[in-house]
matplotlib code that plots the C-alpha trace (Angstrom):
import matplotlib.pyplot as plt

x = [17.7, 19.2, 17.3, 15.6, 14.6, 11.0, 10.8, 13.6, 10.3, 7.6, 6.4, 6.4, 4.2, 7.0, 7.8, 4.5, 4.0, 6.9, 5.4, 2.0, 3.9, 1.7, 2.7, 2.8, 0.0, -1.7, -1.2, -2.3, -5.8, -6.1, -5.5, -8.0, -10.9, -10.3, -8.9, -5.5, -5.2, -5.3, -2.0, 0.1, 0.6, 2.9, 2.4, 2.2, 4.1, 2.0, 3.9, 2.1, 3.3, 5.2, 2.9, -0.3, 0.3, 1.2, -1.3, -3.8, -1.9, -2.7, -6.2, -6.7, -4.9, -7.5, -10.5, -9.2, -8.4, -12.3, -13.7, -11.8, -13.3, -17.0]
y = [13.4, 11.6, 11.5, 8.2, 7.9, 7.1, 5.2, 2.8, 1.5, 1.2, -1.4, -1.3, -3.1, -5.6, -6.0, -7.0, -9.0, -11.6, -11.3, -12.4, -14.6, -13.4, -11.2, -7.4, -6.7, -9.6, -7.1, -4.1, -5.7, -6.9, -3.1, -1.6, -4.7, -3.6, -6.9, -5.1, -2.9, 0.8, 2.2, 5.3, 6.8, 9.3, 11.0, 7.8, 5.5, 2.8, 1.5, -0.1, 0.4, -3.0, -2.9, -2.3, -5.5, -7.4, -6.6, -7.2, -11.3, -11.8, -10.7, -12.9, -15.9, -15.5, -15.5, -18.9, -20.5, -19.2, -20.8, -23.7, -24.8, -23.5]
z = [11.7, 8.2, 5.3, 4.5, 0.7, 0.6, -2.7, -1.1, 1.2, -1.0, -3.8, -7.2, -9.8, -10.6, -6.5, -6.0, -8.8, -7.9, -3.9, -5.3, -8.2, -10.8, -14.1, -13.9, -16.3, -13.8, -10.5, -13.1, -13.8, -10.3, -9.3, -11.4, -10.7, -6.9, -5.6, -4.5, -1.4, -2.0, -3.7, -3.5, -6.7, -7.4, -11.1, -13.2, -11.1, -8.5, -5.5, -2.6, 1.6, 2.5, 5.6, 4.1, 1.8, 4.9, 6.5, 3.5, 2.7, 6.4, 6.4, 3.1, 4.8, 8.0, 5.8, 3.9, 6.9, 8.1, 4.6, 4.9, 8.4, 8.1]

ax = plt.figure().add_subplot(projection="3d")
ax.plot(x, y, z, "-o")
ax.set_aspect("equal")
plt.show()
C-alpha cells in the first residue's frame, strides 16, 4: 500500500475561495454564517473534502434550477 498525503486532497480557504470566485475572508464569513458545507479542521487550519463541495454546488444548482421553474 503507498502512502497518499491527505492534505494533497482536501481544500483550503484560498482553494475554495477562487472555486466559488469570492475573497477568502468572503468563504470565512460564509463558513461561520453556516452557508458552506461542514469543514474538516485540523488545529487552526479549515480545508473542505473535494467531494463534499461537489456534491454541495450540485445540490445548490438543483434547487436554482427548481426556483427557477416553480
Amino acid at each position: 500500500m503507498q502512502w497518499v498525503p491527505v492534505l494533497d486532497h482536501l481544500l483550503t480557504t484560498a482553494d475554495l475561495a477562487r472555486i466559488l470566485g469570492i475573497s477568502p475572508s468572503g468563504v470565512r464569513s460564509a463558513r461561520h454564517e453556516g452557508r458552506l458545507p461542514p469543514a474538516v479542521v485540523i488545529g487552526r487550519r479549515v480545508y473542505w473534502r473535494p467531494s463534499t463541495i461537489e456534491r454541495w454546488l450540485r445540490e445548490r444548482e438543483r434547487a436554482d434550477g427548481e426556483t427557477r421553474q416553480a
